[in-house]
C-alpha positions, 0 to 999 in steps of 0.5 A, a space after each residue: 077069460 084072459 086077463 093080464 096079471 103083472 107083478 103087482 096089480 093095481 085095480 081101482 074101484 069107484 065106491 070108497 073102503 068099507 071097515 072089515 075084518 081079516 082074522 083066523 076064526 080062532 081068534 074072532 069073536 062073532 058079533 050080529 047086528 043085523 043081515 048085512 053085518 053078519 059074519 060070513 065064515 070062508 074056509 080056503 083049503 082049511 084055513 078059515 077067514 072072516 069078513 061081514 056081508 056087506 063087505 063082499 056084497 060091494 061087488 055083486 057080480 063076483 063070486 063071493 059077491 053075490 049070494 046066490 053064486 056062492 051058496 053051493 059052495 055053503 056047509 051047513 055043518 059047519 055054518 060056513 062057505 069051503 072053497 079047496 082053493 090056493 090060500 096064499 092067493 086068497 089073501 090078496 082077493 078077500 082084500 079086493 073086497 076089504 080095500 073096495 076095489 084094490 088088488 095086487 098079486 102077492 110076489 111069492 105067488 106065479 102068475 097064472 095060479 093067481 089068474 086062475 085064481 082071479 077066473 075062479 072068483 070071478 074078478 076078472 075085467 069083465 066083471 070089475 067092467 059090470 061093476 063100474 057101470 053098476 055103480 055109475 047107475 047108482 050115483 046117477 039114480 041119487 043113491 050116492 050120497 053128495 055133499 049139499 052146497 051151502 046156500 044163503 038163508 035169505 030168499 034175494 041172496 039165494 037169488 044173487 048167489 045162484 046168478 053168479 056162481 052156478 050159470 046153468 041154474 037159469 037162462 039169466 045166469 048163462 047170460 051173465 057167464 057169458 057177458 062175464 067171459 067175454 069182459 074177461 076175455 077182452 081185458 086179456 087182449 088189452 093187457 097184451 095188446 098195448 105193449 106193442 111199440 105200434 100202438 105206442 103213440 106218446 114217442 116219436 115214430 121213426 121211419 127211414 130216418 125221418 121222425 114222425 110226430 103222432 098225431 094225438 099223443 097218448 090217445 091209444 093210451 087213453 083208449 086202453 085206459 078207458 077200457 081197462 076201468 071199463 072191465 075192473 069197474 066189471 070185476 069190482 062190481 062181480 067180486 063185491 055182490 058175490 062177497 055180499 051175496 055170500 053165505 059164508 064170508 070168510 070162507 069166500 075170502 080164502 078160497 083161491 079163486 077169489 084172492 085171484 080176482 081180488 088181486 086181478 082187481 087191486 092192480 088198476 086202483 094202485 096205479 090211479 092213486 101212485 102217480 109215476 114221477 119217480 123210479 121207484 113209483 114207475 117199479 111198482 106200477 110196473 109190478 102192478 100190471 104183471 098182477 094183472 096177468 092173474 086175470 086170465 085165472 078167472 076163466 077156471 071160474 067159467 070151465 069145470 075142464 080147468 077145475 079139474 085140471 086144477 083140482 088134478 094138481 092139487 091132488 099131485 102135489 106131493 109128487 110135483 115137490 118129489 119131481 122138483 126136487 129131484 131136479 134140485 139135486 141133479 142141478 146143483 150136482 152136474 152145475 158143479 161138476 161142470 163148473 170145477 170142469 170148465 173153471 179154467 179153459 171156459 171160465 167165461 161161460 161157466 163162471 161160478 156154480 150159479 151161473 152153470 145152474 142155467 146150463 143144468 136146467 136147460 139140460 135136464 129139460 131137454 130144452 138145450 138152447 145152446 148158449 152156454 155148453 161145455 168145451 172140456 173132456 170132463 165137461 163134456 163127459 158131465 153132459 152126457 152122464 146128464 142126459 143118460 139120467 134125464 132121459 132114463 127118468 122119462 
């Protein structure tokens, strides 16, 4: 069998860490508690280690995995499995089995003693393929434990719950996701569409110099106002019965998802109760219907792909903060550079180091529109070093 070993391998695994234990017998003190949790003494090459059984037994199709594999290599004499193998590369292999599925390849050791090492114990990608599947059939046949969603207690509230937040328990409640998806999907378009200057009929329309007057002024906006409560009345009435319908309040509450739809919903009240008389009032209507752009995150509630996409970043925020702030640092540093560069012969495109920030984000992101760029030797000589880190991170 062929199996590719770099210099650090790194096998993952579907089933989570299991507790053992990796000491010289020497120091170990041997404690039964039943079958599976016997102590199972392996002697590589005179070197003794100890794990538990059921450690090793995580992957069934391996060497040391399975029982009935490994018995040949049992010395009943000295009540333990002897294998005249390479020690330094053992380590790394009874870890596989410690960690549940992670293998790395120790530096001091050459690749292909380790690949012999892998075929011998039977952990090449074969097996860990016969693994995976092994444990996809577990978690299909229920013998992975899930975690139970919290219900409501009361009978109608169960029966409101499972309408609204699981579509595919019943053929009403895939009606009702669909309806719910169409509402959202309509007062989307609205929040686009009515921005356009066509549909604008409460100005005066010009055209080849001659102004026209519309004939019924503000009725396109009428009409996107009636649709507009149309679908908030739609998400009122959705966000309440599911709070009511809840089983746990506070926790419905503080999900994201939820203060998303609350505040996909508040926008459309505060422009009914703020009248547009003066410039501030007109700055907060208009801030108002930004926030309704949030409406478009409802439909992660209608797409478990967006739920894992979601879920995805959630996981990667340490790196996003790490690749945010790499950026940071090579903004303000090239911004400056090119600043104190161009400051006296481009000083109109580069008038402080804020300002050439602009120039550094665009760089970096190989957007490059082109509306600000360096004239200067210096300057120039800062862009290219800056675009040999950007695409040398890439």
């Amino acid at each position: 069998m062929a199996m590719a070993v770099a210099t650090a391998v790194t096998l993952s695994y579907r089933r989570s860490r299991t507790t053992s234990r990796d000491w010289s017998i020497s120091n170990s003190v041997p404690v039964v508690i039943d079958k599976l949790a016997e102590p199972v003494v392996i002697n590589i090459g005179g070197k003794k280690y100890e794990t538990f059984e059921h450690t090793l037994n995580q992957f069934p199709n391996t060497l040391l995995g399975n029982p009935e594999k490994r018995k040949r290599y049992f010395d009943e004499k000295n009540n333990e499995y002897f294998f005249d193998r390479h020690r330094s590369s053992f380590t790394a292999i009874l870890y596989y089995y410690q960690s549940g599925g992670l293998l790395e390849r120790p530096l001091h050791v050459s690749n292909d003693i380790f690949l012999e090492e892998l075929n011998f114990f039977q952990l090449t990608d074969e097996i860990q393929k016969e693994n995976e599947e092994a444990a996809c059939e577990e978690e299909e046949n229920g013998d992975v434990e899930v975690e139970e969603e919290e219900l409501p207690e009361n009978k109608t509230l169960r029966a409101i719950w499972m309408l609204f937040e699981h579509p595919s328990s019943s053929p009403q409640a895939k009606v009702l996701a669909i309806f719910s998806l169409v509402i959202i999907m309509i007062s989307i378009v609205i929040f686009c569409v009515e921005t356009m200057p066509v549909l604008d009929d409460s100005v005066p329309e010009k055209r080849n110099g001659t102004v026209i007057q519309p004939a019924e002024r503000g009725k396109n906006k009428r009409i996107f106002f009636v649709i507009n409560a149309i679908c908030s009345s739609w998400f009122t009435f959705e966000y309440v019965i599911r709070l009511i319908a809840s089983p746990n309040k506070i926790g419905f509450l503080k999900g994201v998802l939820n203060i998303l739809d609350l505040l996909s919903i508040l926008p459309f009240y505060v422009t009914l109760t703020v009248p547009e008389e003066s410039a501030r009032n007109i700055d907060i209507l208009r801030v108002m219907r930004v926030i309704r752009v949030c409406r478009i995150f409802k439909l992660t509630r209608h797409s478990k792909g967006l739920h894992v996409l979601g879920k995805t970043l959630y996981a990667s925020v340490n790196e996003l903060i790490m690749l945010m702030l790499f950026l940071v640092i090579g903004v303000v540093l090239f911004a400056s550079a090119a600043y104190y560069a161009e400051e006296e012969t481009n000083h109109e495109e580069f008038p402080s180091i804020p300002a050439a920030f602009w120039w550094a984000v665009v760089t970096m992101t190989t957007v490059g529109y082109g509306d600000v760029s360096p004239k200067t030797t210096p300057g120039k000589s800062c862009f290219l070093k800056l675009l040999l880190m950007k695409f040398s991170t890439t």
